[in-house]
N, C-alpha and C positions, 0 to 999 in steps of 0.2 A: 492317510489322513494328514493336512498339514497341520507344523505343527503351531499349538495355541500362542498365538501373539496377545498380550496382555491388552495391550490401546490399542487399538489397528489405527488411531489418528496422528499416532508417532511412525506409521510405514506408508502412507497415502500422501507423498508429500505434495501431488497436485492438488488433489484434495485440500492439503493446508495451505496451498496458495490462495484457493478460493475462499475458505475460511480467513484468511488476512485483509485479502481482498474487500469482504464483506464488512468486515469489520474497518476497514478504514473507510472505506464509502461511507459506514454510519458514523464514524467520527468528524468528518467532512461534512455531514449535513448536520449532525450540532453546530459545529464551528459554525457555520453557515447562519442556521436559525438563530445563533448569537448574535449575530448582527443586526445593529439598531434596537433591541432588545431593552426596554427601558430598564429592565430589572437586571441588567448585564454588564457590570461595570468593565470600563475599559482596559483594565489593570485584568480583568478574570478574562476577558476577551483575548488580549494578548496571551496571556500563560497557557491560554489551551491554543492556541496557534501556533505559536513557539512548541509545544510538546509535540501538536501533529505534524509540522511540518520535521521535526527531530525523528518522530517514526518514520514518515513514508521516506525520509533520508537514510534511515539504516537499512530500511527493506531496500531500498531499491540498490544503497552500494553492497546489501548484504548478498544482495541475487549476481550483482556484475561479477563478484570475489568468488559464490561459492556456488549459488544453482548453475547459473552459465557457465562456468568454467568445466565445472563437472560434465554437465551437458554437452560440452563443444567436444570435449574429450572422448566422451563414450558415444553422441549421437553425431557424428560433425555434418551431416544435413542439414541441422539446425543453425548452423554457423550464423548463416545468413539472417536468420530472423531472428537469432539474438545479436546480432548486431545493430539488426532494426531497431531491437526492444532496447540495450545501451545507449544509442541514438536519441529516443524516446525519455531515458532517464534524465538526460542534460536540459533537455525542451521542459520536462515537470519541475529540474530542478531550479532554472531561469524563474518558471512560474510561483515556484517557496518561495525563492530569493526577493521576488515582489511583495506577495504577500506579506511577508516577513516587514520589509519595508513600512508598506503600508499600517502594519500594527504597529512598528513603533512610532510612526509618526501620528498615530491616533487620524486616521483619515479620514474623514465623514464617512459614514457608513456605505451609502450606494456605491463608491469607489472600491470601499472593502467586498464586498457583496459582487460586486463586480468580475474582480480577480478571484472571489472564490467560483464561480460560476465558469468563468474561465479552466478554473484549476479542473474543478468538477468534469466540464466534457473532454478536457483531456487526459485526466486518470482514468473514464470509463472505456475513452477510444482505448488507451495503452492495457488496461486490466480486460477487456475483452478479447482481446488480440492473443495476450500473452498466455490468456486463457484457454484458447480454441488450439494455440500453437503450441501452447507445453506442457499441461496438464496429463496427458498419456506419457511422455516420455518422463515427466517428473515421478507419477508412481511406480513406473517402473523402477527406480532408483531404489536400492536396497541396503545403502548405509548414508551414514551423514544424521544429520540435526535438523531440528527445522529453524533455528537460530542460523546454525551453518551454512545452509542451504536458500536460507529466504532471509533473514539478517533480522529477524524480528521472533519472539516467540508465540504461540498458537496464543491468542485472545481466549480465553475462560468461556465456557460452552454454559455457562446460563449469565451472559453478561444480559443487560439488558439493552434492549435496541434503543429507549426512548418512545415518544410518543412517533405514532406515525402520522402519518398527512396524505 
């Protein structure tokens, strides 16, 4: 019999990727539905864009520092597509750095809406990817953190999604 692991969501660290994942998607579609929002001032618009673009920045330099490295070490098959997927993180980061822009310059909204829509299909192209390519060899990994590992900590498992659409 193995033996009892207390959380098993602290040893599935693909698993927590997809769990991050999901959870920034749905912070991305707030941000998103914020825009143009009469009841959204631009001042709260900013500060929650400034935070998500602050998360998907730690995850992703959290992944080049400590999933990938790890990974390239113990799987180096993977070289290649995580290089791809570093690659990938500079192109998402271009696209914050706009965003970013854009909210401080309080830009008319469809311009905002815009670059998030943008940002949007290319986190889903890079989170699908990185998902189908690393998820097995991530849970196979049997130490490390999911901060360590993914550069963010697991999202609370009754957060609430928000209204869906």
């Amino acid at each position: 019999m193995p033996p009892f692991i207390p959380d098993e969501r602290l040893r599935a660290f693909g698993n927590q990727l997809i769990e991050i994942h999901l959870w920034l998607r749905e912070e991305l579609a707030r941000l998103r539905d914020g825009v143009g929002d009469p009841g959204v001032r631009p001042r709260d618009l900013r500060t929650h864009c400034l935070a998500f673009c602050a998360a998907l920045t730690r995850h992703h330099t959290g992944e080049d520092a400590g999933a990938f490295r790890v990974l390239a070490e113990q799987v180096p098959e993977l070289v290649p597509v995580l290089r791809e997927l570093e690659a990938d993180h500079h192109i998402v980061a271009e696209a914050l750095h706009r965003v970013e822009e854009l909210a401080d310059a309080t830009a008319p909204p469809h311009e905002v809406r815009a670059e998030l829509d943008t940002l949007a299909a290319l986190l889903e192209t890079h989170f699908v990817y990185e998902e189908k390519k690393l998820v097995g060899a991530l849970n196979a990994l049997t130490a490390g953190s999911t901060e360590g590992l993914l550069g963010v900590p697991l999202p609370p498992l009754d957060r609430d999604p928000g209204p869906v659409h």
